[in-house]
PyMOL CGO cylinders between C-alpha atoms (Angstrom):
from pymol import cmd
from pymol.cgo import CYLINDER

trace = [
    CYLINDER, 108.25, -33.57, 246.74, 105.63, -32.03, 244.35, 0.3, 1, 1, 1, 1, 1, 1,
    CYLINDER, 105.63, -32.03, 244.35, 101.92, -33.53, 244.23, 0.3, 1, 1, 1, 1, 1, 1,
    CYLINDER, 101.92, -33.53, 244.23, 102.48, -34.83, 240.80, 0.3, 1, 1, 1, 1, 1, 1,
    CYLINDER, 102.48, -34.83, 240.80, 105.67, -36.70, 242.13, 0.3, 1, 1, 1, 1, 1, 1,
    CYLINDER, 105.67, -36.70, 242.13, 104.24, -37.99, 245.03, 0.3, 1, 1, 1, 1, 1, 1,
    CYLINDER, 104.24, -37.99, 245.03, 101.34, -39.29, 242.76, 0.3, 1, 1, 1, 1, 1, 1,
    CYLINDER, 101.34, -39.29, 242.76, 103.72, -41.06, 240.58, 0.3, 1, 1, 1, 1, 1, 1,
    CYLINDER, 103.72, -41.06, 240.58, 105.34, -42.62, 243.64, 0.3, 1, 1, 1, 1, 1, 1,
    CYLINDER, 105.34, -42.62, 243.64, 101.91, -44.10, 244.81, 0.3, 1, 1, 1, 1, 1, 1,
    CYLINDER, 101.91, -44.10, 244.81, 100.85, -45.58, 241.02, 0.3, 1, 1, 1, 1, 1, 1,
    CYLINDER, 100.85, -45.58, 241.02, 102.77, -45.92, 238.61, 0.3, 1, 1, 1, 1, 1, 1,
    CYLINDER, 102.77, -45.92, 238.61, 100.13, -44.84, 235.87, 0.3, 1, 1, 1, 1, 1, 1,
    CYLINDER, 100.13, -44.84, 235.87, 100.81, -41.05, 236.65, 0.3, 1, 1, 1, 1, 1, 1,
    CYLINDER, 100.81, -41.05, 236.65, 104.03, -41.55, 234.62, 0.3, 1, 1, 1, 1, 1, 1,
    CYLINDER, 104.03, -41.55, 234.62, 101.83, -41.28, 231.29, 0.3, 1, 1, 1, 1, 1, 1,
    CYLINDER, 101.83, -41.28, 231.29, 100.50, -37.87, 232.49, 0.3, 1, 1, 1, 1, 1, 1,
    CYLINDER, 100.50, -37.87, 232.49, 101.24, -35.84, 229.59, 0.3, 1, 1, 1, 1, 1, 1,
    CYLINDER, 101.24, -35.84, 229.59, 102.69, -38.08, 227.34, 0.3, 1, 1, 1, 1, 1, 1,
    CYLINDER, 102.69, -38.08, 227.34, 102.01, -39.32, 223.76, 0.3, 1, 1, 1, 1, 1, 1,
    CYLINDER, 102.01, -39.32, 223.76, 101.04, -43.20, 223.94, 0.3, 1, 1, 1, 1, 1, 1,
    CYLINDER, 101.04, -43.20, 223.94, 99.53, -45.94, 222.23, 0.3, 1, 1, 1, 1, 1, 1,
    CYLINDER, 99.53, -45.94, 222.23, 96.84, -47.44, 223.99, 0.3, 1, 1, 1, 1, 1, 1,
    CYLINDER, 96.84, -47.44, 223.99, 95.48, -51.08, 223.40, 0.3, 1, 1, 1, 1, 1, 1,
    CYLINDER, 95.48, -51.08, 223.40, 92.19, -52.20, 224.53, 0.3, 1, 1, 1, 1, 1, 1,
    CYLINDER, 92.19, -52.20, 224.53, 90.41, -55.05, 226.16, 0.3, 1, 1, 1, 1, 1, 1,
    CYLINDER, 90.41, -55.05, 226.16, 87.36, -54.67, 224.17, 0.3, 1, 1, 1, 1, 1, 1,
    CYLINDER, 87.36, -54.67, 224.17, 87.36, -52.23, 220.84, 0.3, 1, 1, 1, 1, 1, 1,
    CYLINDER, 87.36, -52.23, 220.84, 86.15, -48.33, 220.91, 0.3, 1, 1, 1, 1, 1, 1,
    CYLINDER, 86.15, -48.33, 220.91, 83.52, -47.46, 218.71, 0.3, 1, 1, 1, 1, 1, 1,
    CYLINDER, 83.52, -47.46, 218.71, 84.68, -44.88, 216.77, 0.3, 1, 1, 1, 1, 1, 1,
    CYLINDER, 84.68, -44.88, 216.77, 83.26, -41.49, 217.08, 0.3, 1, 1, 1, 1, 1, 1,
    CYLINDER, 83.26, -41.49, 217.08, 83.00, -38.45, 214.75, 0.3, 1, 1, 1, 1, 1, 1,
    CYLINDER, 83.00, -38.45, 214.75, 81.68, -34.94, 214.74, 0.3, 1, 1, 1, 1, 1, 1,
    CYLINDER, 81.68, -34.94, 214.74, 79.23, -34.31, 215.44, 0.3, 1, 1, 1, 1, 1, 1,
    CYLINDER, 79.23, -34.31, 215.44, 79.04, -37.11, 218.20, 0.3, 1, 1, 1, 1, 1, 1,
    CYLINDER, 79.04, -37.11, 218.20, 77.12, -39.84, 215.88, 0.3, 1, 1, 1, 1, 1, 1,
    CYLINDER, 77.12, -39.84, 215.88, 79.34, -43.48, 215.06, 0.3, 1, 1, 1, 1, 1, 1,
    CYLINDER, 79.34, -43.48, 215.06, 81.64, -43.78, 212.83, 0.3, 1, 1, 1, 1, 1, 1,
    CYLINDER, 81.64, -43.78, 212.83, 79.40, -46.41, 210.26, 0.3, 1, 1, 1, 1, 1, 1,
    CYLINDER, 79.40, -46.41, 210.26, 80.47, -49.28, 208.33, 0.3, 1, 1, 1, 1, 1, 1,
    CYLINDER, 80.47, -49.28, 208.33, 78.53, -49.95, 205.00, 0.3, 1, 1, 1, 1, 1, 1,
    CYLINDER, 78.53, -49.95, 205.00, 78.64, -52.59, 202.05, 0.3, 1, 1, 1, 1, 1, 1,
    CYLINDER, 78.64, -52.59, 202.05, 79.44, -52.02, 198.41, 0.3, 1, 1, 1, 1, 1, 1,
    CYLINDER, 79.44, -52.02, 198.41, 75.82, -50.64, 198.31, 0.3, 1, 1, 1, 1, 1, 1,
    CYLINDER, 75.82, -50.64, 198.31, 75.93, -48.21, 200.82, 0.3, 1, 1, 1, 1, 1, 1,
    CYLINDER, 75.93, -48.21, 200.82, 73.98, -49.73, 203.25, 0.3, 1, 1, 1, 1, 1, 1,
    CYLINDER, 73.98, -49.73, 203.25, 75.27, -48.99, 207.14, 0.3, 1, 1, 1, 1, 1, 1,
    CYLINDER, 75.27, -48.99, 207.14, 76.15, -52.77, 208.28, 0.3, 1, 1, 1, 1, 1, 1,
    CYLINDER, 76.15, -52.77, 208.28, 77.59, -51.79, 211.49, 0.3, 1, 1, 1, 1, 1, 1,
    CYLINDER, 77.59, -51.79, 211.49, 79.96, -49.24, 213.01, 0.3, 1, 1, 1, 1, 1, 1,
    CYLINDER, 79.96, -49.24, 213.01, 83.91, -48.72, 212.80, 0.3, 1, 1, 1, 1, 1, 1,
    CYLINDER, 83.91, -48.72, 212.80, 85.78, -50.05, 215.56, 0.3, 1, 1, 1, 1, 1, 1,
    CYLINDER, 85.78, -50.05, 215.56, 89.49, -50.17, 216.69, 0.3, 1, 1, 1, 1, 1, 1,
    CYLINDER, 89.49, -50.17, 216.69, 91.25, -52.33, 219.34, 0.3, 1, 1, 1, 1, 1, 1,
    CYLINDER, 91.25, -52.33, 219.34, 93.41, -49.40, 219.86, 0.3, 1, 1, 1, 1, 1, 1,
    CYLINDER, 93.41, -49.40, 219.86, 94.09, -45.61, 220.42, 0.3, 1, 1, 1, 1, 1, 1,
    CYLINDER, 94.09, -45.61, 220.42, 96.63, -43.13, 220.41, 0.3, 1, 1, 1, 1, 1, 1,
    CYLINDER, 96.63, -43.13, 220.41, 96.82, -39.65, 221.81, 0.3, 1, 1, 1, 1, 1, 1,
    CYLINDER, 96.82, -39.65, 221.81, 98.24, -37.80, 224.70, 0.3, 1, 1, 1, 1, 1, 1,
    CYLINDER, 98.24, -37.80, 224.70, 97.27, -39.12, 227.55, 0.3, 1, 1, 1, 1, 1, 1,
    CYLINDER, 97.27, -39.12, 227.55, 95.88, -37.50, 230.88, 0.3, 1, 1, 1, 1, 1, 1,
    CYLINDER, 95.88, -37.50, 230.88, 95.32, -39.46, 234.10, 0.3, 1, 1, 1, 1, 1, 1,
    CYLINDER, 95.32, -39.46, 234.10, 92.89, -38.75, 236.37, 0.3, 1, 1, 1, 1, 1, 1,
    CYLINDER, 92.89, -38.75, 236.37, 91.97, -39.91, 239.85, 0.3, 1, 1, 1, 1, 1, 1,
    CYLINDER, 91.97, -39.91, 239.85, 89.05, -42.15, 239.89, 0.3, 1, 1, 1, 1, 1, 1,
    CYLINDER, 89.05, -42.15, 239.89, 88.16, -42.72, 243.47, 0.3, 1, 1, 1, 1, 1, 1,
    CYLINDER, 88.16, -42.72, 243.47, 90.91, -45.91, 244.20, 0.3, 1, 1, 1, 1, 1, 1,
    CYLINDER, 90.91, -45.91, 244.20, 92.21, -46.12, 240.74, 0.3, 1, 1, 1, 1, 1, 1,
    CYLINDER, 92.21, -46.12, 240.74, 92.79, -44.13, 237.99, 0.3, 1, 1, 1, 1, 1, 1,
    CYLINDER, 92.79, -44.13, 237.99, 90.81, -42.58, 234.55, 0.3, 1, 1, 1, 1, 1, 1,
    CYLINDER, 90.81, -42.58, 234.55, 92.73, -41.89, 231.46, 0.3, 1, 1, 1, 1, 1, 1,
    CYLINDER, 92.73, -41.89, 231.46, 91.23, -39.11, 229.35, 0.3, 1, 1, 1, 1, 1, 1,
    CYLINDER, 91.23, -39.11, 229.35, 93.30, -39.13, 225.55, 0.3, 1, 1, 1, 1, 1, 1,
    CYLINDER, 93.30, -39.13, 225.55, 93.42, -36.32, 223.82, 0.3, 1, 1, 1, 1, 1, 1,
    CYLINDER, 93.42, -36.32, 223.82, 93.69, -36.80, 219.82, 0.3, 1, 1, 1, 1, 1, 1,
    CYLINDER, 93.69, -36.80, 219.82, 92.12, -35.53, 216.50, 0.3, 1, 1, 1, 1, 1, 1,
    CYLINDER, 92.12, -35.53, 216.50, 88.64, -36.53, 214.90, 0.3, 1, 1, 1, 1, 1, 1,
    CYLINDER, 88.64, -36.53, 214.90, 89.05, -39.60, 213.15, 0.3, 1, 1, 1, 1, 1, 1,
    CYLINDER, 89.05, -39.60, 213.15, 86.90, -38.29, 210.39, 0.3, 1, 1, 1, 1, 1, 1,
    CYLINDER, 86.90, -38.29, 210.39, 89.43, -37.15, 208.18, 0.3, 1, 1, 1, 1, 1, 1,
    CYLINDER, 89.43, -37.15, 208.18, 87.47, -34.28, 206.53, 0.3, 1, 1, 1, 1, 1, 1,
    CYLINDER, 87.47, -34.28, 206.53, 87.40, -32.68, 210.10, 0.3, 1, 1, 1, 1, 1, 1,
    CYLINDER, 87.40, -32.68, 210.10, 90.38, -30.63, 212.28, 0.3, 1, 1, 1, 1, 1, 1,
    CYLINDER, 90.38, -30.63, 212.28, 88.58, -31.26, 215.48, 0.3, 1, 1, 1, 1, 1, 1,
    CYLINDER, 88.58, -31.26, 215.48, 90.20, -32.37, 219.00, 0.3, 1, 1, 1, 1, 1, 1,
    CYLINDER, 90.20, -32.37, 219.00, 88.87, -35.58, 220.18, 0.3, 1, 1, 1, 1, 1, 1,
    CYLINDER, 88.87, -35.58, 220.18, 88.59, -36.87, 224.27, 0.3, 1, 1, 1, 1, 1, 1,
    CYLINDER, 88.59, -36.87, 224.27, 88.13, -40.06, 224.83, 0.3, 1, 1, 1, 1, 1, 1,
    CYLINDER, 88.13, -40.06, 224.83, 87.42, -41.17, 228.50, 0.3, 1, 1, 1, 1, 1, 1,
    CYLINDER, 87.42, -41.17, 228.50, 88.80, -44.83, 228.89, 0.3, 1, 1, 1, 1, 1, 1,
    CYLINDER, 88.80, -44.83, 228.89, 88.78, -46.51, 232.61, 0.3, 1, 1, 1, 1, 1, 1,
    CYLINDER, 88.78, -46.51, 232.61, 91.67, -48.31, 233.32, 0.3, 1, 1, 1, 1, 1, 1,
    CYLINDER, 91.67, -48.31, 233.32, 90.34, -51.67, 233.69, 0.3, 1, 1, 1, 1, 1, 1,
    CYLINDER, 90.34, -51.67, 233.69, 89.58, -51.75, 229.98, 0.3, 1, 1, 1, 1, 1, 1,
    CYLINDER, 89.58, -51.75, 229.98, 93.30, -50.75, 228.96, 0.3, 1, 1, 1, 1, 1, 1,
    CYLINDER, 93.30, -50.75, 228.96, 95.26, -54.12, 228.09, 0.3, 1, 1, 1, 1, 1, 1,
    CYLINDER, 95.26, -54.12, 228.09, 98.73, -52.33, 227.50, 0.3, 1, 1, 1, 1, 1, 1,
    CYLINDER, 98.73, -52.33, 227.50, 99.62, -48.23, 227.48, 0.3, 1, 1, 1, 1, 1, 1,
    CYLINDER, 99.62, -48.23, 227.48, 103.22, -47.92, 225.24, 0.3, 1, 1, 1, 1, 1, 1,
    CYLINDER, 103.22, -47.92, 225.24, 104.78, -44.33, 225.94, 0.3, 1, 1, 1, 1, 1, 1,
    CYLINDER, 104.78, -44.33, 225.94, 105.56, -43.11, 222.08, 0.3, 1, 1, 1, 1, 1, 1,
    CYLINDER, 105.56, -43.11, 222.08, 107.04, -40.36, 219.76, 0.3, 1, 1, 1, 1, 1, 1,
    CYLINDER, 107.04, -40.36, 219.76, 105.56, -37.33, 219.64, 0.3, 1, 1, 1, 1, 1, 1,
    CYLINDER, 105.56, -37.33, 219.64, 105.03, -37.40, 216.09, 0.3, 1, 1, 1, 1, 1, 1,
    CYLINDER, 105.03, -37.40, 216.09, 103.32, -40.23, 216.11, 0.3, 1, 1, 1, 1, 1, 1,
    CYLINDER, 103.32, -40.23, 216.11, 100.27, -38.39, 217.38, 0.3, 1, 1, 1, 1, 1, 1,
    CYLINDER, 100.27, -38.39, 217.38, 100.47, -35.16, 215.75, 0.3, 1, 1, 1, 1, 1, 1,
    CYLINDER, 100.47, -35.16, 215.75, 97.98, -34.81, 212.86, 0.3, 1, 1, 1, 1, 1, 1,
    CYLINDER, 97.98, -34.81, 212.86, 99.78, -34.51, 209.70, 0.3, 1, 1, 1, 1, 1, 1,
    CYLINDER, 99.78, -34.51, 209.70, 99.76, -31.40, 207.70, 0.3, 1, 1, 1, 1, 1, 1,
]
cmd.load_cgo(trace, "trace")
């Protein structure tokens, strides 16, 4: 049995190694662009009246061992639009809600 097999047979969170999934949070991320300052929210004036934030995330996931329990790190784009940039998000696994294994496609920035 391989080390990544024998991972998966101890926690079951190893089976999203790799994979492209949708990730819903507890509480939601604050969006992030380059270069590293928050994605802001502004009126009709343009006045910043607080910062973009989603109750969800999708990328290819990576899990990590984090001591007892586990650290997903998703890989996905910039979610400033004007930029081609990789994004990695570190999310701890108490603050996932539900992790949904999906299509490929469905994380691949569009051309």
């Amino acid at each position: 049995m391989s080390d990544k097999e024998d991972l998966v047979s101890k926690n079951y969170w190893y089976w999203f190694d790799g994979k492209p999934v949708l990730v819903q949070l507890h509480e939601p991320w604050v969006g992030v662009t380059y270069p590293n300052d928050p994605v802001l929210q502004k009126d009709e004036s343009g006045k910043p009246v607080g910062v973009v934030t989603v109750p969800f995330l999708k990328g290819i996931c990576h899990v990590h061992p984090d001591g007892d329990d586990v650290m997903f790190v998703l890989e996905t784009t910039d979610p400033n639009p004007n930029a081609r940039a990789m994004a990695f998000i570190a999310i701890r696994r108490e603050l996932v809600a539900f992790i949904t294994h999906i299509e490929r496609r469905l994380v691949e920035p569009s051309a």
